[in-house]
C-alpha positions in Angstrom: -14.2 -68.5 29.7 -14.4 -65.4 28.2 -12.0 -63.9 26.1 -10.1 -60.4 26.8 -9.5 -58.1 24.8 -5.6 -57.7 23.6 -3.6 -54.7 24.7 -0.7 -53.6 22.2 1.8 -51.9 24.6 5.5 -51.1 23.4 8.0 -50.1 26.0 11.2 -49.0 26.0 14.6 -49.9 27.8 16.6 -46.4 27.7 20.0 -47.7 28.8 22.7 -44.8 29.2 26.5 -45.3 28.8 27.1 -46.2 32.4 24.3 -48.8 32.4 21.6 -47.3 33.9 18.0 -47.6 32.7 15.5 -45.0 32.4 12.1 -45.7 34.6 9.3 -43.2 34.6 6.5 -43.1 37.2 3.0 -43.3 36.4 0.5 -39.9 37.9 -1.0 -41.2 41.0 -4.6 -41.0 39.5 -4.1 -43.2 36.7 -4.1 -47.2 36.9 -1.1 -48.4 38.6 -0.9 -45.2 40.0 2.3 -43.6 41.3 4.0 -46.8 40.1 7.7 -46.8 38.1 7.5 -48.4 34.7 9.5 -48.7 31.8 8.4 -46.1 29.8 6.3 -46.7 26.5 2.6 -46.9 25.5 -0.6 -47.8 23.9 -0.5 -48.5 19.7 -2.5 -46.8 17.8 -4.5 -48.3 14.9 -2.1 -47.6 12.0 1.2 -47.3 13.1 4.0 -49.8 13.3 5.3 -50.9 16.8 8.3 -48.8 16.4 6.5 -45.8 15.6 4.5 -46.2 18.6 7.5 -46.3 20.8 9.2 -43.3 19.1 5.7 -40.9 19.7 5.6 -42.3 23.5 8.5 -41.5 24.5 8.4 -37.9 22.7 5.1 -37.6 24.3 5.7 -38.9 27.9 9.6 -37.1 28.3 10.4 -35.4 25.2 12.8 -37.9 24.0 13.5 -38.4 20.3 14.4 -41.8 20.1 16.6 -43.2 17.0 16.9 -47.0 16.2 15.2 -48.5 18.6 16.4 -52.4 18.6 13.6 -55.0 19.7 14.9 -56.9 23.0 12.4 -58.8 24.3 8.2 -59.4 24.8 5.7 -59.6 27.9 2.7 -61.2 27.8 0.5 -61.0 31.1 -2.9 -61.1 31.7 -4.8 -58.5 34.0 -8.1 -58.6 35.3 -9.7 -57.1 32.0 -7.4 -57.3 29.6 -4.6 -59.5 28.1 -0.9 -56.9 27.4 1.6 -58.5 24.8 4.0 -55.8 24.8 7.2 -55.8 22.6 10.3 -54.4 24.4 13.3 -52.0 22.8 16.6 -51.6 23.4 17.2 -47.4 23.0 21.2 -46.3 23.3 20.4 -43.0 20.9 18.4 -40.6 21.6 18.2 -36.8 22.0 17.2 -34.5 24.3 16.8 -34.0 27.9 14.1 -36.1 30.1 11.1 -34.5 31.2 8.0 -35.2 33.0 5.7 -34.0 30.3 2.7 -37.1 30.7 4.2 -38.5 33.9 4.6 -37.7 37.5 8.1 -38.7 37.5 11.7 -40.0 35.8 14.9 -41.9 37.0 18.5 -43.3 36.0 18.1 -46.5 37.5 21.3 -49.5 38.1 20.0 -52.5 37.7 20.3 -53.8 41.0 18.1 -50.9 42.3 15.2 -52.3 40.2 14.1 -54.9 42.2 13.5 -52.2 45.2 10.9 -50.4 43.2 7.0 -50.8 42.7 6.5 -52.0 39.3 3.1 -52.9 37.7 3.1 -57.2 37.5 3.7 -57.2 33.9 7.5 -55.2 34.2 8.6 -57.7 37.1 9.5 -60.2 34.8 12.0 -57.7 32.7 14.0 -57.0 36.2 15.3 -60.8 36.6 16.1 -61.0 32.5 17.6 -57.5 33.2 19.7 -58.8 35.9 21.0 -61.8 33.8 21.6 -59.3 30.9 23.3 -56.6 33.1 26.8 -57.3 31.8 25.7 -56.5 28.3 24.1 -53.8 28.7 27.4 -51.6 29.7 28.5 -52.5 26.0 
């Protein structure tokens, strides 16, 4: 079998005071297209995990995260590649969302998640969202 090459993703769970989480949708021409995601994006050689989720969510909706607090992990395997992407919990931030590398944002509940189409590797966030939905109003 051969091996695939590892993908460092970091994503973020923007989660506003009434709950709702932040989803962004990818352009139609990219992979995935026109799909909703939780926002986030490829590491670059160099920088910490955290660092790569602050510059990708500045980038992709001019957002200036603070404190990002790690959540949770995916690990799926696509066709070419394996993704192990670390997941953060973001309450602060400042700014205003904008679709600067995206063709789209949302405020999302939690029970609308499971309505949207969501590349395979965010599925599995949706159902440990729902068991964590309570919490996430804290």
């Amino acid at each position: 079998m051969a091996v695939k090459p590892l993908l460092l993703v970091c994503a973020a769970l923007l989660v506003d005071g009434e709950g709702r989480i932040l989803l962004t949708r990818r352009r139609p021409e990219t992979h995935m297209g026109s799909r909703w995601e939780f926002p986030g994006g490829k590491w670059h050689d160099g920088e910490s995990p955290e660092a790569t989720l602050i510059r990708e969510i500045r980038e992709e909706i001019g957002l200036i995260v603070t404190d990002p607090e790690p959540w949770t992990f995916v690990s799926h395997p696509y066709d070419n590649f394996h993704l192990l992407m670390p997941v953060y919990l973001c309450r602060h931030w400042s700014g205003e969302p904008q679709p600067l590398e995206v063709a789209d944002w949302g405020w999302f509940c939690v029970d609308e998640l499971g309505d949207l189409s969501l590349p395979p590797a965010d599925q599995p966030l949706v159902t440990q969202l729902r068991t964590a939905a309570p919490w996430l109003r804290a």
